[in-house]
BADREN-210474 format. One record per residue (C-alpha): x, y, z; residue in one letter. Coordinates in steps of 0.5 Angstrom, whole numbers, plus 500, padded with zeros to 3 digits. Last residue first. Example, Ala and Ser with C-alpha at 12.3 -4.5 7.8 and 13.67 -1.06 7.14 Angstrom:
2
527498514S;525491516A;
//
This chain:
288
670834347X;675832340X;682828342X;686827336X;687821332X;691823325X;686823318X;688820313X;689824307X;696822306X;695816306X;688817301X;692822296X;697816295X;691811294X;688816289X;695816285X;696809285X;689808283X;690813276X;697811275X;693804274X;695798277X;688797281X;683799275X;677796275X;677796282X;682802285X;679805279X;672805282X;667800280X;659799278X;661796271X;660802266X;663807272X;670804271X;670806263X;671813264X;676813270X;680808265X;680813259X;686817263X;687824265X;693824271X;691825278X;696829281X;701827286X;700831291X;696836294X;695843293X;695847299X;690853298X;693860299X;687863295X;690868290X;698863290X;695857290X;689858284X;696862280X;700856281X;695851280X;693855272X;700856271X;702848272X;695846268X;697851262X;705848261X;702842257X;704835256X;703833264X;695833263X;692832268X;684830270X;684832278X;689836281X;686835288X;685843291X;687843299X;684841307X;680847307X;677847315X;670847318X;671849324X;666855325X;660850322X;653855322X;654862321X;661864320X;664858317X;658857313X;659864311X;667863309X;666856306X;661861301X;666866300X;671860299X;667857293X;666863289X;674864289X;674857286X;669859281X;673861275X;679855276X;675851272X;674855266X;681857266X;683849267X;688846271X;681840273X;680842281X;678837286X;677842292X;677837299X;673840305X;674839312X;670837318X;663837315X;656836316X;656844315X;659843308X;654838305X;648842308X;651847304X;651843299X;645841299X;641848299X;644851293X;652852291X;651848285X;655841282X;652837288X;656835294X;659828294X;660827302X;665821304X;665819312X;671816315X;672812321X;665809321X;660806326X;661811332X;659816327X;652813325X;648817329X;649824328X;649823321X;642825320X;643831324X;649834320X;644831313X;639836316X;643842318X;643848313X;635848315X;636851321X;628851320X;625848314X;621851309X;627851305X;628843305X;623842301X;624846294X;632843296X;629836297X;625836289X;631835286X;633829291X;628826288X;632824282X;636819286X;641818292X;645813296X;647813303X;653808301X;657803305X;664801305X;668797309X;668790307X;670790299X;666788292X;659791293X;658797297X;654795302X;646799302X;644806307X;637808308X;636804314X;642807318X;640814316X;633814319X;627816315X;625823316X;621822310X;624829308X;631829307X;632821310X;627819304X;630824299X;637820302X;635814299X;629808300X;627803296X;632803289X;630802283X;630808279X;638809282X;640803281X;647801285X;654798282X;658804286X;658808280X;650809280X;650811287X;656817286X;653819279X;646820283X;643826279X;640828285X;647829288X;648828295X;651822295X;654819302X;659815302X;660811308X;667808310X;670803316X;678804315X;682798313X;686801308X;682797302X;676802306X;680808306X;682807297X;675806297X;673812299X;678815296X;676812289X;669813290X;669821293X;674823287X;671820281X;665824284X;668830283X;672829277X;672835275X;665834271X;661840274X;663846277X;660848284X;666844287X;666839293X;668834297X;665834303X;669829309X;667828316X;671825320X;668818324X;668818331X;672812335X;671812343X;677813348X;676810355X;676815360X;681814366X;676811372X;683807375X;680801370X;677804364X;670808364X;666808358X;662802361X;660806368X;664805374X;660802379X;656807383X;650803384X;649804377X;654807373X;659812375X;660818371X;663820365X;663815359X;665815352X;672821350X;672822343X;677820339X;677823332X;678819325X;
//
């Protein structure tokens, strides 16, 4: 998480403010850090990534909201929710204006964890979205106002590299790249940094790459080891440890409305993600 520094001046009558600590010392607030998972290359476990951390922060004792920005909704779907059937979604925070705070529903099964779902009208968003100014920072804005109530804020971007996962990428702090150590897989990273590389230059300057998460591995071959070498030695990218080892577990979770933390708490698969998820927490550092 960040700190940001609450309160700068007197109150009324010329009595500190609220913000201020005894002696005038500006007193620290929590700002939550904002995290985009993403890869334009579908089933990399992607989502499987943004549930099992969020989850992993939120049994740490972290305040987390997941925000799903994938019409097709897997993230929503696995968190126990009905994408058909729910009342308000992201799509109404796109396009209905509706604030975030009001579209957002608890993650059932452990306190912390909330999501701001989506559905299938997120499709028909991008074609919205377009017509907008400053487009690229709608879900930035929408989230504006909830980042004293979190410490961590998750983004599952979409599967492309349209409109919404630029809106992903300009929300964030940093990036996390899940990456299966397959040739196929490792094809679009470099498209995937050029376009960090343009959001960096025209809308979020900060935004940092944190590393590749070795998703879906298989130790029994030398394939994926040379895939992640190569993926790190072209593009500099940190590769996190351990790996996450494939394992039918994280297929059955999303059947129950779990995460493998939940479905499977003893697995290698959880352990693995509570292992990404210390070594992700963010440090505390002054902003502003």
């Amino acid at each position: 998480m960040a700190w940001a520094r609450d309160g700068a001046g007197a109150g009324p009558g010329g009595q500190p403010s609220a913000g201020l600590a005894r002696g005038g010392v500006p007193r620290l607030r929590r700002v939550a850090r904002v995290v985009a998972v993403a890869n334009q290359k579908g089933g990399v476990a992607k989502t499987t990534t943004v549930h099992s951390l969020g989850y992993a922060w939120a049994e740490a004792g972290h305040r987390v909201l997941l925000v799903d920005l994938d019409p097709q909704a897997c993230l929503t779907y696995s968190t126990g929710l009905d994408p058909g059937l729910l009342p308000a979604s992201l799509h109404d925070v796109f396009v209905r204006t509706m604030k975030a705070a009001d579209a957002r529903y608890v993650v059932d099964g452990i306190d912390g964890l909330d999501i701001l779902p989506a559905t299938i009208d997120l499709a028909s968003t991008e074609v919205h979205l377009l017509t907008r100014t400053a487009r690229e920072h709608v879900l930035r804005r929408a989230l504006k106002g909830l980042h004293d109530e979190y410490d961590m804020i998750v983004v599952d971007c979409p599967p492309s590299l349209g409109i919404l996962a630029i809106n992903g990428l300009c929300a964030a702090d940093e990036v996390l790249i899940p990456l299966q150590a397959e040739t196929l897989c490792s094809r679009g990273v470099g498209q995937l940094l050029e376009m960090i590389d343009d959001v960096r230059m025209f809308a979020n300057a900060d935004l940092a790459v944190r590393g590749i998460v070795n998703t879906l591995y298989d130790e029994r071959t030398s394939h994926g080891r040379e895939i992640l070498a190569s993926v790190k030695e072209r593009y500099g990218l940190k590769i996190l440890e351990p790996a996450v080892r494939k394992s039918v577990r994280f297929a059955e979770a999303p059947e129950y409305g779990r995460c493998i933390l939940q479905h499977a708490p003893g697995s290698a698969g959880a352990a693995a993600y509570r292992a990404l998820a210390r070594e992700l927490e963010m440090e505390r550092v002054l902003v502003g």
